[in-house]
MIRO-131255 format. One record per residue (C-alpha): residue in one letter; chain; x, y, z. Coordinates in pm, 1 decimal, always signed. Last residue first. Layout:
N
['A' 'A' [X Y Z]]
...
//
This chain:
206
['X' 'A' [-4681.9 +2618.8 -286.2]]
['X' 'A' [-4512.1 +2753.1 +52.9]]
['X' 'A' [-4644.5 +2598.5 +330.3]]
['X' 'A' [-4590.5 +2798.3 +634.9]]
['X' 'A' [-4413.3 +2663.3 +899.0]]
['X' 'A' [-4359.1 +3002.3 +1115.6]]
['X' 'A' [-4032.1 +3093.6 +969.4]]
['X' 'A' [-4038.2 +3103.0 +570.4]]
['X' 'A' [-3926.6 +2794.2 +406.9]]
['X' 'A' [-3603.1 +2716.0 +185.8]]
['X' 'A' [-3714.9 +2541.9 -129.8]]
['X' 'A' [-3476.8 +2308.6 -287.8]]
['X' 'A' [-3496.7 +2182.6 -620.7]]
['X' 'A' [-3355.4 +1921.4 -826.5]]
['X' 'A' [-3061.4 +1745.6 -1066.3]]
['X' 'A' [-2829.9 +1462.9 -1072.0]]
['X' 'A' [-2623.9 +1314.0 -1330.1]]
['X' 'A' [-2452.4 +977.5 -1371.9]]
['X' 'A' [-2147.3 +878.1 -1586.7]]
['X' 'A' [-2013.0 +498.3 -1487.8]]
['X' 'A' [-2141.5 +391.1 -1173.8]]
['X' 'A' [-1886.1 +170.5 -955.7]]
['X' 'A' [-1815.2 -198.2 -971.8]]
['X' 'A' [-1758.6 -387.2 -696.5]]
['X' 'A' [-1542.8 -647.9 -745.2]]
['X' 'A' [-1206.4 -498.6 -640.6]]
['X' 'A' [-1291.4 -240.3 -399.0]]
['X' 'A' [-1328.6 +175.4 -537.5]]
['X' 'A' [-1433.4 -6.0 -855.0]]
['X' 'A' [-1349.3 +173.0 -1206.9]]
['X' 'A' [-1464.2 +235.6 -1549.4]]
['X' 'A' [-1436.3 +616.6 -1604.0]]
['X' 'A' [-1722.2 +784.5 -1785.8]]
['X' 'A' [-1481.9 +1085.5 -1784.9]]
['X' 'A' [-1821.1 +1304.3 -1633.8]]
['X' 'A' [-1784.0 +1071.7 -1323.6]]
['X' 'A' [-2047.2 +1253.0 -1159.9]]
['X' 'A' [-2238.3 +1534.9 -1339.1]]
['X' 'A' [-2448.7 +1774.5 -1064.6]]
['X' 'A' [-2720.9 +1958.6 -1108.0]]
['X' 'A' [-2874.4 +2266.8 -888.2]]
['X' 'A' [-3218.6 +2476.8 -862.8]]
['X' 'A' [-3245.7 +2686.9 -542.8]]
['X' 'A' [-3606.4 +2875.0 -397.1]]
['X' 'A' [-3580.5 +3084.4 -123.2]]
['X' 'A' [-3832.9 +3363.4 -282.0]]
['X' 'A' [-3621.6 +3459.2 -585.1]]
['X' 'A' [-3376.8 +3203.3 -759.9]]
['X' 'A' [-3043.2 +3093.6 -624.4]]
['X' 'A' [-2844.6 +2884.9 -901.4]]
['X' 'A' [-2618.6 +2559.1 -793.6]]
['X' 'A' [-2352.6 +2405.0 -1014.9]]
['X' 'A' [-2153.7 +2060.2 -1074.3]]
['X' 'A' [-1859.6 +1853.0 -1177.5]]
['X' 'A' [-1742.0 +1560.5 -1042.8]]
['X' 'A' [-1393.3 +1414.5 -1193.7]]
['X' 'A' [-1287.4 +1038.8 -1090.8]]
['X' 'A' [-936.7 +969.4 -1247.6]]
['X' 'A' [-834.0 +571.7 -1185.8]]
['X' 'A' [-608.2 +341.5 -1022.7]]
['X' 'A' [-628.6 -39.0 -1156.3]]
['X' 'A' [-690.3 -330.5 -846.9]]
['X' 'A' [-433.7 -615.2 -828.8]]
['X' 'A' [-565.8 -884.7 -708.0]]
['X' 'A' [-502.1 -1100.8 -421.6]]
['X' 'A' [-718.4 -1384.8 -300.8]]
['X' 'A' [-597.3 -1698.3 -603.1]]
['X' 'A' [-725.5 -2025.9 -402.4]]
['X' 'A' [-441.5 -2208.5 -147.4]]
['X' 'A' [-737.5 -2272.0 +106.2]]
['X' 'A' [-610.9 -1994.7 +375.8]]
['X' 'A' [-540.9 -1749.1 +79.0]]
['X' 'A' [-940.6 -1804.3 -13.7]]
['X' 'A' [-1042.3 -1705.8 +350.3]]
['X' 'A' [-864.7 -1349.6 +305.1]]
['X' 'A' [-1175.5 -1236.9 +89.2]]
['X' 'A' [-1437.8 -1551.4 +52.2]]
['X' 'A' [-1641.5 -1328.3 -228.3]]
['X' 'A' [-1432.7 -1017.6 -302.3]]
['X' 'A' [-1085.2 -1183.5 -400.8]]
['X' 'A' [-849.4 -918.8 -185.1]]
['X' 'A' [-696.9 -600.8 -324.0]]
['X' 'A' [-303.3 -471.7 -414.3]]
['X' 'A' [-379.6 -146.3 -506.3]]
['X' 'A' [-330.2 +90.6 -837.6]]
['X' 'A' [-316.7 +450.7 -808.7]]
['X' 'A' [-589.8 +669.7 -699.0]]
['X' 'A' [-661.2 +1047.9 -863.8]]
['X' 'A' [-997.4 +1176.7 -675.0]]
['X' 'A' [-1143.2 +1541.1 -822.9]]
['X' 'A' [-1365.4 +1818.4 -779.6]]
['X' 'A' [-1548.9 +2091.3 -972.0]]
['X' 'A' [-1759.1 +2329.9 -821.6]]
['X' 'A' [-2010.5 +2630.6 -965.0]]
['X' 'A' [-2198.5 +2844.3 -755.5]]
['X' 'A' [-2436.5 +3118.3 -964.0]]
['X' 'A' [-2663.6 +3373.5 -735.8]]
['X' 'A' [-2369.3 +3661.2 -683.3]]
['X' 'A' [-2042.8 +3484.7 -849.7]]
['X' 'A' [-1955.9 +3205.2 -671.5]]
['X' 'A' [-1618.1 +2951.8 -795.5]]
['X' 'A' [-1531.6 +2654.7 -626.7]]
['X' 'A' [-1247.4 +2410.0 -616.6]]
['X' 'A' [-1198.0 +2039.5 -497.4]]
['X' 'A' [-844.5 +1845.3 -535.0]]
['X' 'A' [-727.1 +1518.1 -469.2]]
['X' 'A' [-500.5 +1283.9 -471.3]]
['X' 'A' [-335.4 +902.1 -457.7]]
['X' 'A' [+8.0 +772.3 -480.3]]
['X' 'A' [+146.8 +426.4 -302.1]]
['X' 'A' [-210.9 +327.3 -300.6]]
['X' 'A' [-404.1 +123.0 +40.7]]
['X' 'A' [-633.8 -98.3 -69.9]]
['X' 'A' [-499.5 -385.1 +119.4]]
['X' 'A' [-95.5 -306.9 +242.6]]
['X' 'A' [+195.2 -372.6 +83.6]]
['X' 'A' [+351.6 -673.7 +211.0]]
['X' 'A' [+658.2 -650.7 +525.8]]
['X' 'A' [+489.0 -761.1 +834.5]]
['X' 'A' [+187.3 -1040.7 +683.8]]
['X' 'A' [-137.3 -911.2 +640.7]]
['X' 'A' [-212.0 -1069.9 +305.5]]
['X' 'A' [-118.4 -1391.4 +515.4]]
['X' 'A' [-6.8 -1674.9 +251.7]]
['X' 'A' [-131.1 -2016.3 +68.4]]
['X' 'A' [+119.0 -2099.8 -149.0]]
['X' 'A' [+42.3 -2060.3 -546.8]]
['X' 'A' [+319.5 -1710.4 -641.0]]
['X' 'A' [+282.0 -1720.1 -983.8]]
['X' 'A' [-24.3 -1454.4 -962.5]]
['X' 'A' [+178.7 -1228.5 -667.6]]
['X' 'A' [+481.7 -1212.7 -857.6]]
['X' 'A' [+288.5 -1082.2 -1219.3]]
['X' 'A' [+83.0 -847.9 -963.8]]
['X' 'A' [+391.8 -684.4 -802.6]]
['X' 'A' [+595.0 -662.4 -1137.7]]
['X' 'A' [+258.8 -445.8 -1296.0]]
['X' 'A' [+206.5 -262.8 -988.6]]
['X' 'A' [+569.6 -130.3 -1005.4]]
['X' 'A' [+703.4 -59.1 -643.4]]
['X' 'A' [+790.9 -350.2 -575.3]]
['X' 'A' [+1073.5 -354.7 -796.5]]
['X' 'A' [+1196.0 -757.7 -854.2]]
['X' 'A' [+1438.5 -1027.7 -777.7]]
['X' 'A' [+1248.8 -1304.4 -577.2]]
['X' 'A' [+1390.6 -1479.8 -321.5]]
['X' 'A' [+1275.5 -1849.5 -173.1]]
['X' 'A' [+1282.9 -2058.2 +142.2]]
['X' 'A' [+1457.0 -1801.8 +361.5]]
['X' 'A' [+1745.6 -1907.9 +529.1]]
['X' 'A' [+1797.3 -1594.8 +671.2]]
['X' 'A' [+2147.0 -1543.0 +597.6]]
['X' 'A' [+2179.8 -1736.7 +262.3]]
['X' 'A' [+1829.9 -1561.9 +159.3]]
['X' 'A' [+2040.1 -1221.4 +285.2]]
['X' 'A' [+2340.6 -1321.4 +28.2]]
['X' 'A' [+2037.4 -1361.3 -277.7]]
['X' 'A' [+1902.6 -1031.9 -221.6]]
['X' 'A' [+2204.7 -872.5 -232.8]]
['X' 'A' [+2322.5 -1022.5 -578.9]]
['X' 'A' [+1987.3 -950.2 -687.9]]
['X' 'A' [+1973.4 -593.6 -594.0]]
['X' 'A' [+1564.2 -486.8 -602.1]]
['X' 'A' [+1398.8 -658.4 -329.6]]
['X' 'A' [+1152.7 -995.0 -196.5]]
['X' 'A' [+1207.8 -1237.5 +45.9]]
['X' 'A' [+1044.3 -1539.3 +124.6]]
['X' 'A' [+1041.0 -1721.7 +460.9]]
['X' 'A' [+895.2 -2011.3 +534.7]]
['X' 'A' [+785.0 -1948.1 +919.4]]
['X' 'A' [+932.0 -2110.6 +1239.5]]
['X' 'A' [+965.3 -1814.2 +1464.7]]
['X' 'A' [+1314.1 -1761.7 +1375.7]]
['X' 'A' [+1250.6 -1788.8 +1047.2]]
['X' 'A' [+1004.6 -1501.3 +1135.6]]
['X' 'A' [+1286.3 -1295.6 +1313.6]]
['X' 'A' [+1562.8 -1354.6 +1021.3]]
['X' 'A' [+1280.0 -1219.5 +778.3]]
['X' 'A' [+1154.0 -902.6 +997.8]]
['X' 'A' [+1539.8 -786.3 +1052.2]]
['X' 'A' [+1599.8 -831.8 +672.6]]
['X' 'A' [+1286.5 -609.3 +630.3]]
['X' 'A' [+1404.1 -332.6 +866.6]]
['X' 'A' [+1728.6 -311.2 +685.2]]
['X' 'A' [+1832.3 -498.6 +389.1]]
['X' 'A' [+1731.4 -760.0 +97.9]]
['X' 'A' [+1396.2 -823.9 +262.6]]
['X' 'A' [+1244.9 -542.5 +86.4]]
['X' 'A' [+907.2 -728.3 +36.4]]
['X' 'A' [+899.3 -997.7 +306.4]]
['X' 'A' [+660.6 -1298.7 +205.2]]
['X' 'A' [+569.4 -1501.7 +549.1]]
['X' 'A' [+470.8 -1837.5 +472.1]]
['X' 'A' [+311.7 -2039.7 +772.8]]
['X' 'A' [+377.7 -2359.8 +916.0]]
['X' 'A' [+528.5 -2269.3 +1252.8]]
['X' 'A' [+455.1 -1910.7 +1252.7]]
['X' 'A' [+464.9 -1876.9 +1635.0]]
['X' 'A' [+698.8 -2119.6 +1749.1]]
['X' 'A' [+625.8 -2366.8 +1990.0]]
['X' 'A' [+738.3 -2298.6 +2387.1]]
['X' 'A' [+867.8 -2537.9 +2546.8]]
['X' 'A' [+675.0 -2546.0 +2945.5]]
['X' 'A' [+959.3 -2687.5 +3197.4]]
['X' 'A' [+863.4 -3004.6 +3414.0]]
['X' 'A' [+806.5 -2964.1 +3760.4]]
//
């Protein structure tokens, strides 16, 4: 009986390792060589970076901070073989390094007011027609997506017999943003109406 060889896994495929240079990411690099992949590695210390691409082989280094969005986009654009967003190692789809929030509110007897708040940094985002598809045909699929500030701001008033007016201001900083690359979200927008809080017993209340 004749023994089964097993292929590689990532025979023909491009893994990109960012912080390949040491550690956890080295290990990931000298295991998908292993596998069969082109291997690319990505970190800070040049002189490091360049003695691990003798180690693993890779293919290619690149010398940069991965933590700058700017430096991430800028390698990502010259970067023209197909790859594996999801590749061990990349930063992840629409998923920010910093991001926040906050929501407070203030009652006094009928009057609620709120204000509340999303701060996103900037994410590495797919092409939003063909998505991951377009990396698979050698076609530009990563972006790099702008953070924003998104403030809401709004109030609620109790008037006699159950009835409530409030308003709300979305976006009141007009900001231009889009929660996934290619979708645009609404720039300033209010809302505004009445709610009416009926007796027990169904009774319409005019």
């Amino acid at each position: 009986m004749a023994d089964t060889v097993r292929q590689p896994e990532l025979l023909g495929q491009t893994v990109v390792v960012i912080g390949g240079s040491s550690g956890m990411g080295l290990e990931t690099g000298r295991q998908a060589r292993a596998e069969g992949a082109e291997v690319i590695l990505t970190g800070r210390n040049l002189q490091r970076l360049e003695q691990a691409g003798i180690e693993v082989g890779a293919s290619n280094t690149a010398a940069f901070d991965a933590t700058d969005p700017d430096q991430l986009r800028q390698f990502f654009d010259g970067f023209t073989e197909p790859i594996d967003p999801y590749t061990v190692g990349e930063p992840l789809i629409r998923r920010p390094r910093n991001a926040g929030g906050f929501n407070a509110t203030w009652t006094k007897q009928r009057l609620m007011l709120n204000m509340n708040g999303t701060i996103r940094g900037a994410v590495l985002d797919v092409e939003p027609n063909d998505g991951t598809f377009a990396c698979e045909l050698g076609l530009a699929c990563l972006f790099r997506n702008p953070g924003y500030v998104l403030l809401n701001a709004g109030f609620a008033y109790q008037l006699p017999k159950g009835i409530e007016i409030y308003g709300r201001v979305n976006n009141f900083l007009n900001q231009k943003y889009e929660e996934a690359f290619g979708f645009p979200s609404l720039r300033l927008n209010f809302m505004a109406g009445v709610k009416l809080d009926l007796p027990p017993g169904g009774h319409h209340v005019e």
